[in-house]
C-alpha positions, 0 to 999 in steps of 0.5 A: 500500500503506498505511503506519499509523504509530504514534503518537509522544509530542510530548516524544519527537518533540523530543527527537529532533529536537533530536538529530538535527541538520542537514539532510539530504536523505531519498528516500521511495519509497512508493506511498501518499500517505497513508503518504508524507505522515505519513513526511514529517512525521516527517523535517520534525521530524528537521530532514530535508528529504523528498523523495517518490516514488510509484513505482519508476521516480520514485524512480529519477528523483528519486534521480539528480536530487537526490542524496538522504542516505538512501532510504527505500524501499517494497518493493511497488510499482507498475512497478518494486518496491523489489527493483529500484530498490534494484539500480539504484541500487547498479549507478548508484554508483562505487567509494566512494560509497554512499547508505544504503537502508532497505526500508518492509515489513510482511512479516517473513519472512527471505526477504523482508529477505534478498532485500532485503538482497541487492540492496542495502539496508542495513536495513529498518523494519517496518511500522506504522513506529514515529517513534522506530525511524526516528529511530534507523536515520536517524541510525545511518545518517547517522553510517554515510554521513558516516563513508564519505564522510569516509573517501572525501575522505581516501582521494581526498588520502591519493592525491594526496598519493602522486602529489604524492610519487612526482613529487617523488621523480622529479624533479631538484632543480636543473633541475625536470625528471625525475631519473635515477630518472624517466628509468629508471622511462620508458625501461623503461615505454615499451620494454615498451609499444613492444615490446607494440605494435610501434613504434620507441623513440628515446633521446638522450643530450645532454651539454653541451660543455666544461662542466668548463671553463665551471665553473672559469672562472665558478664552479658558481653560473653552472654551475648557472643554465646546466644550469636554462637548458639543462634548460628548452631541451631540456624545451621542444623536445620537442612531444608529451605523451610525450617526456621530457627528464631530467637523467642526471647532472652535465651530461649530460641524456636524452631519450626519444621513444617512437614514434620512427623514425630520421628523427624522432629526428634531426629532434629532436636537431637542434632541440635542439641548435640551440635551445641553440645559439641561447640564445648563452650566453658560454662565457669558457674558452679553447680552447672554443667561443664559445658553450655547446653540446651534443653529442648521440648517439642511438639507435633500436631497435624492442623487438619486433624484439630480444626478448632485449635489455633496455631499457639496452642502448638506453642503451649504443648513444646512449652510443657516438652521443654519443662518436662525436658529441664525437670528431668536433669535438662540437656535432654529432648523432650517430644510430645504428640499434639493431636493425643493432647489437644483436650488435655489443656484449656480451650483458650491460651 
């Protein structure tokens, strides 16, 4: 189809050339090589770098080849028309990117320029196609795409910035592994997700023996080192992406093991015990053991199997664990089964 292009005094084709600045990449889609060669031209001067397709299907090529700035865009042509490539492309984009389209037409009627704006353009140039109007669309559109991707990089770091900050805010300043808010926001997220899905939750609540004793004799500064030790203990026996270790309080840390039966949550709290115990870190307080250990209680419900008990009453069960653990001689591991125990404790915490 034949584009005539109106003539473009050589002073006005300067001055806008000199306006327009950097280079960018324009797509032309048009089916006459004649009329795609004269907009070429035109986008050379702009200082625009035009890349020419001369059917639906090689503009569709072209564009996810290269990525163009702008697309240019015939509405008859042959194989595919603009209509659909103007579809395609759009369908093609992910949330927040956008490639600015103008349709080349020389039909003026409404339903044309509405069935065009419907499947996806943004504006569309009359033909005989005029050097200073494409000028002006160009670089209207240009401000428009630089403005969304601006928008789009500031958006992506605004996101960033949030999760930076909601794992700051979850996690302990001391140890460097999650806080108490962290540890209520994952045991409440895995107990409705082990609920929904059927499978068991293990908790363990871990408290370092005698460690009163430990900071009256060496001071809060050794106190603190040991929790960070201790801490980075318990974070590294912990194998699989889900688990999470976090500082409950003072001395006292939590585990939570999603998808974890009876025999598994023993196994854990085993080898954490045994890696603190292996760390031998001197414990001066008489009347203690020789060296720093821990006590571990623990609990295993299955969410599904008790539909009317909330996720800190798991707590309530690993808290008993734990004082049957320190009650029995501590250094120990202490396991108890949930579900045979729900109605043994109060119905509210």
């Amino acid at each position: 189809m034949d584009t005539r292009t109106e003539p473009a005094d050589t002073r006005t084709e300067a001055a806008v050339e000199k306006s327009f600045g950097g280079e960018r990449k324009v797509l032309v889609i048009e089916d006459t090589v004649t009329s795609a060669a004269v907009l070429a031209r035109h986008l050379e001067k702009m200082g625009c770098v035009p890349l020419l397709a001369h059917s639906g299907e090689e503009g569709l090529e072209t564009f996810f080849r290269h990525n163009p700035d702008v697309v240019l865009l015939d509405v008859i042509l042959p194989g595919i028309d603009g209509i659909e490539v103007a579809r395609r492309i759009r369908q093609s984009e992910r949330p927040g990117e956008w490639t600015p389209i103008i349709f080349l037409t020389a039909r003026s009627d409404d339903g044309a320029i509405e069935a065009g704006i419907e499947a996806g353009g943004d504006d569309y140039l009359a033909k005989p196609v005029s050097f200073v109007v494409l000028a002006a669309k160009l670089r209207a559109m240009l401000r428009l795409a630089h403005a969304q991707q601006n928008l789009l990089l500031l958006t992506r770091r605004l996101d960033e910035a949030n999760q930076k900050l909601r794992r700051l805010t979850n996690l302990d300043g001391l140890t460097g592994i999650a806080n108490r808010r962290g540890f209520d926001d994952k045991l409440a997220r895995e107990w409705a997700r082990c609920r929904r899905e059927e499978r068991p939750l293990g908790l363990l609540m871990i408290d370092v023996d005698h460690f009163k004793a430990f900071n009256d004799s060496l001071g809060h500064l050794a106190g603190d080192d040991t929790l960070k030790i201790v801490a980075a203990t318990i974070a590294g026996s912990l194998q699989r992406p889900g688990d999470m270790a976090a500082r409950y309080g003072g001395e006292e840390f939590a585990v939570v093991l999603p998808n974890t039966d009876l025999a598994g949550t023993r196994h854990i709290a085993e080898r954490i015990r045994e890696n603190v115990e292996k760390l031998r870190i001197p414990h001066p307080a008489q009347g203690t053991a020789e060296h720093v250990t821990i006590s571990v209680g623990g609990a295993v419900a299955h969410p599904a199997a008790l539909p009317a008990m909330p996720a800190n009453r798991l707590i309530d069960f690993a808290d008993a664990a734990l004082y049957r653990a320190k009650k029995e001689g501590r250094n120990r591991v202490v396991i108890f089964d949930a579900d045979a125990m729900a109605s043994s404790l109060p119905a509210s915490r």
